[in-house]
ZADO-1210 file (C-alpha; in nm, 4 decimals, padded with zeros to 6 digits):
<atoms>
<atom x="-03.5637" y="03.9714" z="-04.4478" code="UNK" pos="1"/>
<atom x="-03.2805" y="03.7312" z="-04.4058" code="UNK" pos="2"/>
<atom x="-03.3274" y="03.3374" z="-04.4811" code="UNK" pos="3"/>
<atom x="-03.3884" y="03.0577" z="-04.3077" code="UNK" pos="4"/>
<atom x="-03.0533" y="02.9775" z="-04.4824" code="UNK" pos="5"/>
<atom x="-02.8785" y="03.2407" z="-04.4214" code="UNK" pos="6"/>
<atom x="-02.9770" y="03.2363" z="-04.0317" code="UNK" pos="7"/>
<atom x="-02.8068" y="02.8585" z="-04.0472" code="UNK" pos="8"/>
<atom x="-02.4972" y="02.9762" z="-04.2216" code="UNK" pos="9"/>
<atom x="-02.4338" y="03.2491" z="-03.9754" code="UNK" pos="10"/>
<atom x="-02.4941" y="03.0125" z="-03.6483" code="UNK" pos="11"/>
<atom x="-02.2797" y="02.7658" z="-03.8240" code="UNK" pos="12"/>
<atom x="-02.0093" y="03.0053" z="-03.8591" code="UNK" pos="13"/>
<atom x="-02.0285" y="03.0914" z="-03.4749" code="UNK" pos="14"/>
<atom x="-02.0111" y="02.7445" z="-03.3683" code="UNK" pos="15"/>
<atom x="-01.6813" y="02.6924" z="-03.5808" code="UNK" pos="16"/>
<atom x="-01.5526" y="02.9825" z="-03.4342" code="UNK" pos="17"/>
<atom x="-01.6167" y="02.8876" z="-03.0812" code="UNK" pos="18"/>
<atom x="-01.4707" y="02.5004" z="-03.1020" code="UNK" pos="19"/>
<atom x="-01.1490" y="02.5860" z="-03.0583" code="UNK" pos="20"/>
<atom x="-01.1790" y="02.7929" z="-02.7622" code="UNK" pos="21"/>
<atom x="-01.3778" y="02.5266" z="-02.6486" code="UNK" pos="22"/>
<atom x="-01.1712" y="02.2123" z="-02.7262" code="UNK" pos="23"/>
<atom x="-00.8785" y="02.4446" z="-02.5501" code="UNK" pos="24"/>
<atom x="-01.0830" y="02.5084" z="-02.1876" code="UNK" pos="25"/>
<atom x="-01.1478" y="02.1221" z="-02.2508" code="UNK" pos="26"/>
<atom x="-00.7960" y="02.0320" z="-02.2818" code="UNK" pos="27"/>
<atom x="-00.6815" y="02.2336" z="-01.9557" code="UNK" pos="28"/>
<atom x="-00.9255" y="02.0555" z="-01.8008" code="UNK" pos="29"/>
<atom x="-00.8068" y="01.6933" z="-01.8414" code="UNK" pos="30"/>
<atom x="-00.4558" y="01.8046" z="-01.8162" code="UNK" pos="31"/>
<atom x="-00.3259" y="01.5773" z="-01.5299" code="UNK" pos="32"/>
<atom x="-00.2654" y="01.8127" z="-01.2357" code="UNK" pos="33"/>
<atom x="00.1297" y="01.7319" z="-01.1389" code="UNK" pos="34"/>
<atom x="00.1612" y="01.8192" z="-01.5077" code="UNK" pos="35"/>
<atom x="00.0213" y="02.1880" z="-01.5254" code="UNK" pos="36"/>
<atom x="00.2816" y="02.4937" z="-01.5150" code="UNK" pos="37"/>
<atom x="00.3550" y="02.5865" z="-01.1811" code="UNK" pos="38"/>
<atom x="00.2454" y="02.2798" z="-00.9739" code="UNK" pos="39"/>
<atom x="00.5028" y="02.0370" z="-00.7869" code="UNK" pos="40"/>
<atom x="00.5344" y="01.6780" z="-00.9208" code="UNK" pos="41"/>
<atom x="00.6022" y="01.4588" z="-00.6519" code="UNK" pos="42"/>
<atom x="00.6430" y="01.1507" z="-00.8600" code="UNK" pos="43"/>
<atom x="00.9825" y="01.3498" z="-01.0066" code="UNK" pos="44"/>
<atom x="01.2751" y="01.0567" z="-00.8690" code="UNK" pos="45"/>
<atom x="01.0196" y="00.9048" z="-00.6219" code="UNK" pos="46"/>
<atom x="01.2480" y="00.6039" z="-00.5040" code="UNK" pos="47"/>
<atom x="01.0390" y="00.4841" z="-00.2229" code="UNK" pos="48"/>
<atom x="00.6753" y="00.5540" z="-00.1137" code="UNK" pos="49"/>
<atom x="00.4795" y="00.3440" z="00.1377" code="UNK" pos="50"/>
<atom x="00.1772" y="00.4545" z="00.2026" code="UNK" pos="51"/>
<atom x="00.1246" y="00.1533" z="00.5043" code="UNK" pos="52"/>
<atom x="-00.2261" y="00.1003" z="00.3605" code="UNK" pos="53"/>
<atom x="-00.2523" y="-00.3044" z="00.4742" code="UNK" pos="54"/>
<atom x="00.1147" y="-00.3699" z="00.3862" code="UNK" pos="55"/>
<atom x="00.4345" y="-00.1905" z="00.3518" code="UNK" pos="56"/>
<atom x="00.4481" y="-00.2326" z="-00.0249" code="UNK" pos="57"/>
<atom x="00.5884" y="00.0536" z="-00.2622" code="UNK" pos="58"/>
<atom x="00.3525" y="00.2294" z="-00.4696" code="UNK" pos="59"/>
<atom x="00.6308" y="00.3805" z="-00.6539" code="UNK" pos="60"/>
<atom x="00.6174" y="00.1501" z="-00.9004" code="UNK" pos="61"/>
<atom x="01.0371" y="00.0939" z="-00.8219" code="UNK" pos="62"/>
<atom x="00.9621" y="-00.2554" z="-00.6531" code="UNK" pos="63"/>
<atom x="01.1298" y="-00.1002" z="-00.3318" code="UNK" pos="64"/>
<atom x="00.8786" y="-00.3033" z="-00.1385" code="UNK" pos="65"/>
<atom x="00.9836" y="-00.2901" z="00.2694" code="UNK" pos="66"/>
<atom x="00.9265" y="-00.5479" z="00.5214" code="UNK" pos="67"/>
<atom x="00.7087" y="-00.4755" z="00.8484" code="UNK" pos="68"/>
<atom x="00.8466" y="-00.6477" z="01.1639" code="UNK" pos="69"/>
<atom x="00.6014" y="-00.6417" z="01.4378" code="UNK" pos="70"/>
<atom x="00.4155" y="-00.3005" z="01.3042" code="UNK" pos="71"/>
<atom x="00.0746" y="-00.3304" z="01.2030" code="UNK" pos="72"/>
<atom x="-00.2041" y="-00.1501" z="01.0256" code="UNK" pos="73"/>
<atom x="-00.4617" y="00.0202" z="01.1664" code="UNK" pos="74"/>
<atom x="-00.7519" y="00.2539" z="01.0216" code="UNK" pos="75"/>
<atom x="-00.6469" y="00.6027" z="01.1717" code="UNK" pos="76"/>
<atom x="-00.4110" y="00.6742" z="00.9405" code="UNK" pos="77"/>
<atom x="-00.3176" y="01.0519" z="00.8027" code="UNK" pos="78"/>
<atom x="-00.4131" y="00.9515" z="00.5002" code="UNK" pos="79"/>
<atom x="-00.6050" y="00.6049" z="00.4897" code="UNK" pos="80"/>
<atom x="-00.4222" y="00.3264" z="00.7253" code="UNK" pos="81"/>
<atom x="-00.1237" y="00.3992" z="00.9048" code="UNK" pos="82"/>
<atom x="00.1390" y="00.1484" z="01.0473" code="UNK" pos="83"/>
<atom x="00.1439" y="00.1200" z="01.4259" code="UNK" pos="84"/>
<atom x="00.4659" y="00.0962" z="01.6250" code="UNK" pos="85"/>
<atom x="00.4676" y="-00.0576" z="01.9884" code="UNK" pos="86"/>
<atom x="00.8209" y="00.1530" z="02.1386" code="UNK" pos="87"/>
<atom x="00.9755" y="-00.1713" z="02.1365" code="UNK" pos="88"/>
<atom x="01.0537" y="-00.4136" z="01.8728" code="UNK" pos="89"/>
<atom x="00.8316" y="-00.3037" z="01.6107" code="UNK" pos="90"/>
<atom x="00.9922" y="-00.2161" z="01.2663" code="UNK" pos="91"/>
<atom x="01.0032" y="-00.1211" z="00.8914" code="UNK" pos="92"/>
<atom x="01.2908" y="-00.2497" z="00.7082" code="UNK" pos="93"/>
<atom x="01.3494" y="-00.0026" z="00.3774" code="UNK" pos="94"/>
<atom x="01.5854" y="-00.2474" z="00.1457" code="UNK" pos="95"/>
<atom x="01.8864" y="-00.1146" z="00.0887" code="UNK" pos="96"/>
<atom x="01.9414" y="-00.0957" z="-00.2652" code="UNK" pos="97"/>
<atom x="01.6626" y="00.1971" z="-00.2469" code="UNK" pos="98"/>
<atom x="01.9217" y="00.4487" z="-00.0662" code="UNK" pos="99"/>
<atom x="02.2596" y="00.3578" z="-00.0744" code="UNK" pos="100"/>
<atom x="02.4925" y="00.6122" z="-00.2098" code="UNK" pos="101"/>
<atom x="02.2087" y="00.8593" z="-00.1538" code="UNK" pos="102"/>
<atom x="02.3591" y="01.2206" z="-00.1316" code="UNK" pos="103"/>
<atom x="02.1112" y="01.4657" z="-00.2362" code="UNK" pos="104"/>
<atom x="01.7762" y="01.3341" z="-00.0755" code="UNK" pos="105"/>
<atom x="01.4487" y="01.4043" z="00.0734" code="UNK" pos="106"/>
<atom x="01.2742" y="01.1647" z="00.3656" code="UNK" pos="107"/>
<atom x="00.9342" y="01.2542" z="00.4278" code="UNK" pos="108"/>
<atom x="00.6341" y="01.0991" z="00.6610" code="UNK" pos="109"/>
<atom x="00.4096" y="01.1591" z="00.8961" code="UNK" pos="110"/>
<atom x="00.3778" y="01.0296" z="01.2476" code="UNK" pos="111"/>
<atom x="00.1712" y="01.0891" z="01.5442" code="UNK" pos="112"/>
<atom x="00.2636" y="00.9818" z="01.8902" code="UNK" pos="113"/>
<atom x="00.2414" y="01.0604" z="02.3339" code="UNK" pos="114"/>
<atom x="00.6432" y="00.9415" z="02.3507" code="UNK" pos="115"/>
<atom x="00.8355" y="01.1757" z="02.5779" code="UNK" pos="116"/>
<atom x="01.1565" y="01.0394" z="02.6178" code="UNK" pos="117"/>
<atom x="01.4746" y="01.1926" z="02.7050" code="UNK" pos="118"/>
<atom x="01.8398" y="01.0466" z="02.6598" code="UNK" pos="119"/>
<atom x="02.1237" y="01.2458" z="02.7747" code="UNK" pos="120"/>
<atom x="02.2469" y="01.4405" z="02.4830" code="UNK" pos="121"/>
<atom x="02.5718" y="01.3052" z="02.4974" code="UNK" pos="122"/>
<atom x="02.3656" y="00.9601" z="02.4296" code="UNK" pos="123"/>
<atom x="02.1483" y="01.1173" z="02.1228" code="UNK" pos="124"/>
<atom x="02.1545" y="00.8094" z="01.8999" code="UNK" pos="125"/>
<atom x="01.9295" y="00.6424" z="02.1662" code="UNK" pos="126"/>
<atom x="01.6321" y="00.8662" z="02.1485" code="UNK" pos="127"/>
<atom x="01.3225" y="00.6586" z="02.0014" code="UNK" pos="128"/>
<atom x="01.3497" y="00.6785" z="01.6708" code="UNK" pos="129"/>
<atom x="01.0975" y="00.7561" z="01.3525" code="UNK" pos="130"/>
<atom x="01.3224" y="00.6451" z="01.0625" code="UNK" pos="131"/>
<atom x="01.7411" y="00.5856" z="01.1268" code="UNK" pos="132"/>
<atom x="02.0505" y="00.3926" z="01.0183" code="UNK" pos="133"/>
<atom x="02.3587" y="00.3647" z="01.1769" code="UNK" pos="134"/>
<atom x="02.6877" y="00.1406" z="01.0989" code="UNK" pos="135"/>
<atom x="02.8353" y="00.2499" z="01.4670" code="UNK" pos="136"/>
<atom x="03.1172" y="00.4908" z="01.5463" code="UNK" pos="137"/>
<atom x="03.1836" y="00.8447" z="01.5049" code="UNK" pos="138"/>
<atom x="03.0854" y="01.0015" z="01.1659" code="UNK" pos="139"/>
<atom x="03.0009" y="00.7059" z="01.0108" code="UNK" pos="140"/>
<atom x="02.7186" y="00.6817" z="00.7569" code="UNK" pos="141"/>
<atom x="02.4132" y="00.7289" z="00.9606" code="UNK" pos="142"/>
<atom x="02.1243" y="00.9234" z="00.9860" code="UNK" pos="143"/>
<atom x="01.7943" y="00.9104" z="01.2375" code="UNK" pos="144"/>
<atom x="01.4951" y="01.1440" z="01.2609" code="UNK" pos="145"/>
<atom x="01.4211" y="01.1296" z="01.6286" code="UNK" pos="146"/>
<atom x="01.1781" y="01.2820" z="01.9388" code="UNK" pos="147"/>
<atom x="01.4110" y="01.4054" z="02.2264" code="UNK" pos="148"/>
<atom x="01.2310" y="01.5040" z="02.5753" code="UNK" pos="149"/>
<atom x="00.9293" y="01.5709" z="02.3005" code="UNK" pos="150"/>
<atom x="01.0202" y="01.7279" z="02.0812" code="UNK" pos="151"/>
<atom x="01.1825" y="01.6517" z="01.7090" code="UNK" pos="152"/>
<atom x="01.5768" y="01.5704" z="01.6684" code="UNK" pos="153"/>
<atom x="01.7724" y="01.4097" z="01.4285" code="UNK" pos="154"/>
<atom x="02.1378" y="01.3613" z="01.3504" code="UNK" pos="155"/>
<atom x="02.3453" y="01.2787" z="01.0443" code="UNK" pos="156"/>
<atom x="02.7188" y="01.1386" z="01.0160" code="UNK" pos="157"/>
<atom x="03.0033" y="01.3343" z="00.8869" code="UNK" pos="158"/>
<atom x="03.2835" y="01.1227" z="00.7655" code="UNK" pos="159"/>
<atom x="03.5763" y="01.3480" z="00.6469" code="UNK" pos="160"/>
<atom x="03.5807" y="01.4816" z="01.0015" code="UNK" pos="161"/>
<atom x="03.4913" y="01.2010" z="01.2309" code="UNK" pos="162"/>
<atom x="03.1936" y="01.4195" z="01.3964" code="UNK" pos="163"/>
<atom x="02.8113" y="01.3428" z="01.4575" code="UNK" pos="164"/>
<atom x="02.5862" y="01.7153" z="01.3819" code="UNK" pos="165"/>
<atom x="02.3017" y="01.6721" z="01.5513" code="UNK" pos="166"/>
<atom x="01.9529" y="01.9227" z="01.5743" code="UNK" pos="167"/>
<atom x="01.6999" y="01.9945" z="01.8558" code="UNK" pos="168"/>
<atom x="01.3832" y="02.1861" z="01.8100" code="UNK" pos="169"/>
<atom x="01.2135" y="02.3218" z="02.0635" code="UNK" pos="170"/>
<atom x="00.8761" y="02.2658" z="01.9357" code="UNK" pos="171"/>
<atom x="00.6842" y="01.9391" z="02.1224" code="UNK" pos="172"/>
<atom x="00.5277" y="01.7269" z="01.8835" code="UNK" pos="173"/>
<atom x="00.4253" y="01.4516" z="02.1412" code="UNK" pos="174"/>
<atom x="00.0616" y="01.5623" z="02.1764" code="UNK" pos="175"/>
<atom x="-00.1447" y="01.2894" z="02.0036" code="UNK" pos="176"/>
<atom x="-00.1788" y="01.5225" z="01.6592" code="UNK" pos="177"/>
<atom x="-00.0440" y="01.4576" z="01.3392" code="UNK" pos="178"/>
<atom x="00.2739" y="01.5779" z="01.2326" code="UNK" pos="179"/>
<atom x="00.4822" y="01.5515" z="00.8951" code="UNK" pos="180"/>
<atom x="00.8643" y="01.6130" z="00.8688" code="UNK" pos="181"/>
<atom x="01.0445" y="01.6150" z="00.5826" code="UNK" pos="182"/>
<atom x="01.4683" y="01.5686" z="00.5725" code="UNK" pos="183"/>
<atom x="01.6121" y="01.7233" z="00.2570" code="UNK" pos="184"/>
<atom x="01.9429" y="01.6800" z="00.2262" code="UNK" pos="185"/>
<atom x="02.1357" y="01.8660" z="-00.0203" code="UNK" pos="186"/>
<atom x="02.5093" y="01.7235" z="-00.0097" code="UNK" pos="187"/>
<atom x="02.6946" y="01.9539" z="00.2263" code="UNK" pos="188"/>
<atom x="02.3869" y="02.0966" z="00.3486" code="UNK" pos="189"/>
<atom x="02.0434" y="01.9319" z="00.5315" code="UNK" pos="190"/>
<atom x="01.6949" y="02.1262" z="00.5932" code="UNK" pos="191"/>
<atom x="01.4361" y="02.0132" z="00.7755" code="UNK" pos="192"/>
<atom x="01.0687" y="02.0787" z="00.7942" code="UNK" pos="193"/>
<atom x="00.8180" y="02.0528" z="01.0321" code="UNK" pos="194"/>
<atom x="00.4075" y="02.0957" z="00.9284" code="UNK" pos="195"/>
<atom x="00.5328" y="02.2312" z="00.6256" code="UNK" pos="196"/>
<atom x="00.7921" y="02.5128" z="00.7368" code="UNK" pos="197"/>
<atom x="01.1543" y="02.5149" z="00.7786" code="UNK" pos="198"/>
<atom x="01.2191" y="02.4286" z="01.0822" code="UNK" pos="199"/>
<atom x="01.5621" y="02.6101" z="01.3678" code="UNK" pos="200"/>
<atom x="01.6884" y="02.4634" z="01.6255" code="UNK" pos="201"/>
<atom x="02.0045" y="02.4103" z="01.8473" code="UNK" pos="202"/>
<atom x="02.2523" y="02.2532" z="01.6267" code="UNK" pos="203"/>
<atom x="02.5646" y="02.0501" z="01.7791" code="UNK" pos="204"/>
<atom x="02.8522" y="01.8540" z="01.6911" code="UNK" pos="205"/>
<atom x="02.9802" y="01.5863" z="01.8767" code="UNK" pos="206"/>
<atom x="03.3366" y="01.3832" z="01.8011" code="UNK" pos="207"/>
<atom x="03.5253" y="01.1784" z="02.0634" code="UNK" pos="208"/>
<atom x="03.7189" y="01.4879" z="02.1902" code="UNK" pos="209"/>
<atom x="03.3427" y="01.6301" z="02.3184" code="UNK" pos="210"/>
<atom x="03.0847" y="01.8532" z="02.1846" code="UNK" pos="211"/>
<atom x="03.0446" y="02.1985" z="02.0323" code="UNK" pos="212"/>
<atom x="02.7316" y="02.3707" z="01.9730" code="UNK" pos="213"/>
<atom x="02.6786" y="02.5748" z="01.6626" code="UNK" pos="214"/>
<atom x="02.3847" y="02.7969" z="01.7877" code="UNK" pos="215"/>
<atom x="02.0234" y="02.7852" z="01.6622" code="UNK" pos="216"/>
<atom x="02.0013" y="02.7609" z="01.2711" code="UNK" pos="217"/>
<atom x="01.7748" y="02.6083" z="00.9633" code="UNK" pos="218"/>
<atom x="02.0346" y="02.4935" z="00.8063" code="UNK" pos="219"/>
<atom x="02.3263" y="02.2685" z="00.9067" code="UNK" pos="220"/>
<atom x="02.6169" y="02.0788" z="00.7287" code="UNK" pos="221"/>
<atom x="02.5798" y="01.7002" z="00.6554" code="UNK" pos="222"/>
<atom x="02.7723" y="01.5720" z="00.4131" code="UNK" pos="223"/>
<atom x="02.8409" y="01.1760" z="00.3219" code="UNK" pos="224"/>
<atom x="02.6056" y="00.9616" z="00.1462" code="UNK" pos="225"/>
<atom x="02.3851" y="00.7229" z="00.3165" code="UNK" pos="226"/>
<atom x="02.5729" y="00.3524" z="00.4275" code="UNK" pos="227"/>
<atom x="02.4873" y="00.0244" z="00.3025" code="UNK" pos="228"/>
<atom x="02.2805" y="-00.0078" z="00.5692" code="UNK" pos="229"/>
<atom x="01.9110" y="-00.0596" z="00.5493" code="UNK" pos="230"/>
<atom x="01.6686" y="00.1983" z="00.6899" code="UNK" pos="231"/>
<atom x="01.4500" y="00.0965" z="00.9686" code="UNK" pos="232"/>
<atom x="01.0830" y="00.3129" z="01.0340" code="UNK" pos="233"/>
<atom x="01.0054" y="00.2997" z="01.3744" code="UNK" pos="234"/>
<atom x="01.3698" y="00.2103" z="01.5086" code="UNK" pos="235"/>
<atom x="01.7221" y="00.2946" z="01.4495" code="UNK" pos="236"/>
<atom x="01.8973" y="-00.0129" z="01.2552" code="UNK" pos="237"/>
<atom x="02.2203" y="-00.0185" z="01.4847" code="UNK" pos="238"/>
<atom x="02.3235" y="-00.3869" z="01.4918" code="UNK" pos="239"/>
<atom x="01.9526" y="-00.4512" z="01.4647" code="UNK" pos="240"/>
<atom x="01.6507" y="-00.2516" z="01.5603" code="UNK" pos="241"/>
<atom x="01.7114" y="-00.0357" z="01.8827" code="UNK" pos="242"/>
<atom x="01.5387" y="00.3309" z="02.0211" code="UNK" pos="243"/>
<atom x="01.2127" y="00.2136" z="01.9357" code="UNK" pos="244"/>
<atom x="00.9129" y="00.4607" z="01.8898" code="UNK" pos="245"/>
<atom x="00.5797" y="00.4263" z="01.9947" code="UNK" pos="246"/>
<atom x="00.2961" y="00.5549" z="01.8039" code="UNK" pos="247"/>
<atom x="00.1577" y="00.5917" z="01.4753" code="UNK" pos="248"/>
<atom x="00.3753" y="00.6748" z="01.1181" code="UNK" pos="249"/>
<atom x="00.2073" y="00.6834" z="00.7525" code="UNK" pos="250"/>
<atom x="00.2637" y="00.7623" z="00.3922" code="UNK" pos="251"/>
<atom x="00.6632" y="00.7299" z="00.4283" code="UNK" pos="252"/>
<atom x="00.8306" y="00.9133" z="00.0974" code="UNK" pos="253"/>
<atom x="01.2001" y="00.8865" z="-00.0508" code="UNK" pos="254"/>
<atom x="01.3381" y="01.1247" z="-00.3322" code="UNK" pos="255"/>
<atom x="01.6834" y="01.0932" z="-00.4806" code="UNK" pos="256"/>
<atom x="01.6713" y="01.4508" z="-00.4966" code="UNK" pos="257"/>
<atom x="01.6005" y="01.7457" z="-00.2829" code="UNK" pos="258"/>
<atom x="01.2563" y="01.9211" z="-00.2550" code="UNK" pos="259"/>
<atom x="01.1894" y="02.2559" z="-00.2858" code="UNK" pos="260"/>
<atom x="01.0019" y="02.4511" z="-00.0362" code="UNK" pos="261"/>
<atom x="00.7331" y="02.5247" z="-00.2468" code="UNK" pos="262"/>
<atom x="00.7184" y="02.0966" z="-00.2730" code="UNK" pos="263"/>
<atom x="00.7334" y="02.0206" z="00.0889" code="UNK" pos="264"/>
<atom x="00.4846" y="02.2364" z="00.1479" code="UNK" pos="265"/>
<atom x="00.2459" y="02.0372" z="-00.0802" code="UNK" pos="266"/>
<atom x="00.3222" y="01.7511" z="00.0918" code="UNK" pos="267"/>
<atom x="00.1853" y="01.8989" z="00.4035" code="UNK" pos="268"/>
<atom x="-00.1622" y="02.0879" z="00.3010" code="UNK" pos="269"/>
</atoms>
């Protein structure tokens, strides 16, 4: 017959035994979750974030803090408060010194709106605009995520060649839902996302001497770094704020870098 002792011994041993395995499970646990193998961490060369709960500070933590003009908060946000945008004069004003010089980036926000509005395409800067900057004139530095007729647009400056590429999607996003987009530009190269998946569209390139349209792609060429001008959300910054959108935008993002798929996707669940 064994011993009370030897009974104690033998459960002490087993409890030794296990502690490790247990102080491991422990430590997987309580391992933050942008730091576990495998899983996207969005704070990676964050430069910007405004989540438009009350204000439009940065929660970054880079004191990129932006200035609301006219937009306001309200409580039907995407995630919390959003900022709302009257179509006219409302406005975000990014400071600049948070994406000058920017050539491999990623914009990212969502918005929700009921704007149809259709410029002639030959007039695409002046489509309302969800985030934009502009310093005027063919292939300058600018850049605008935009709704045409609808649907989602945007165009980007190419200074080497004098030329404007612009994209149109066919897909309407002007039915009161929430939307995100996400820009990544990757020097020579820009993709865009809509709800989480690359996005086609028609892409075309406009200079002075007309346009030229480069068929439906995902991909198209970019390829100078964003101006010294500031960002506007809400409006295109061109000489002040013009194109205004109407409706609801929250939880803008900026990277210095471009996002994977696999990251955009996150952002998007």
């Amino acid at each position: 017959m064994k011993s009370r002792t030897d009974r104690t011994d033998r459960t002490d041993r087993t409890r030794q035994r296990g502690f490790p395995l247990a102080l491991s499970v422990l430590s997987v646990l309580l391992v933050p979750p942008f730091a576990r193998a495998g899983e996207p961490d969005l704070k990676k060369d964050l430069v910007a974030h405004y989540p438009f709960d009350k204000d439009a500070s940065d929660a970054s933590g880079n004191g990129h803090d932006a200035t609301a003009r006219g937009a306001r908060p309200v409580a039907a946000g995407r995630i919390g408060e959003a900022f709302a945008f009257n179509g006219t004069s409302d406005h975000v004003v990014v400071p600049p010194k948070a994406t000058t010089g920017l050539t491999w980036f990623t914009l990212a926000l969502w918005f929700r709106t009921t704007q149809v509005a259709a410029s002639p395409r030959s007039r695409f800067w002046s489509n309302p605009t969800l985030i934009g900057a502009s310093t005027g004139g063919w292939g300058s530095n600018d850049l605008a995520l935009m709704l045409e007729n609808g649907c989602l647009a945007y165009f980007h400056g190419l200074q080497a060649e004098g030329t404007d590429t612009t994209w149109w999607s066919s897909q309407r996003v002007a039915d009161d839902k929430w939307h995100h987009v996400a820009l990544v530009c990757e020097g020579q190269r820009v993709r865009l996302y809509l709800d989480g998946k690359l996005a086609r569209g028609e892409v075309v390139r406009y200079s002075e001497n007309g346009q030229e349209s480069l068929g439906e792609q995902a991909q198209t060429a970019a390829g100078n770094a964003l101006g010294p001008a500031a960002l506007f959300i809400g409006a295109n910054n061109e000489g002040g704020a013009n194109y205004g959108f109407k409706g609801l935008i929250d939880d803008v993002r900026i990277w210095n870098r471009a996002l994977s798929a696999d990251e955009v996707a996150d952002l998007s669940p």
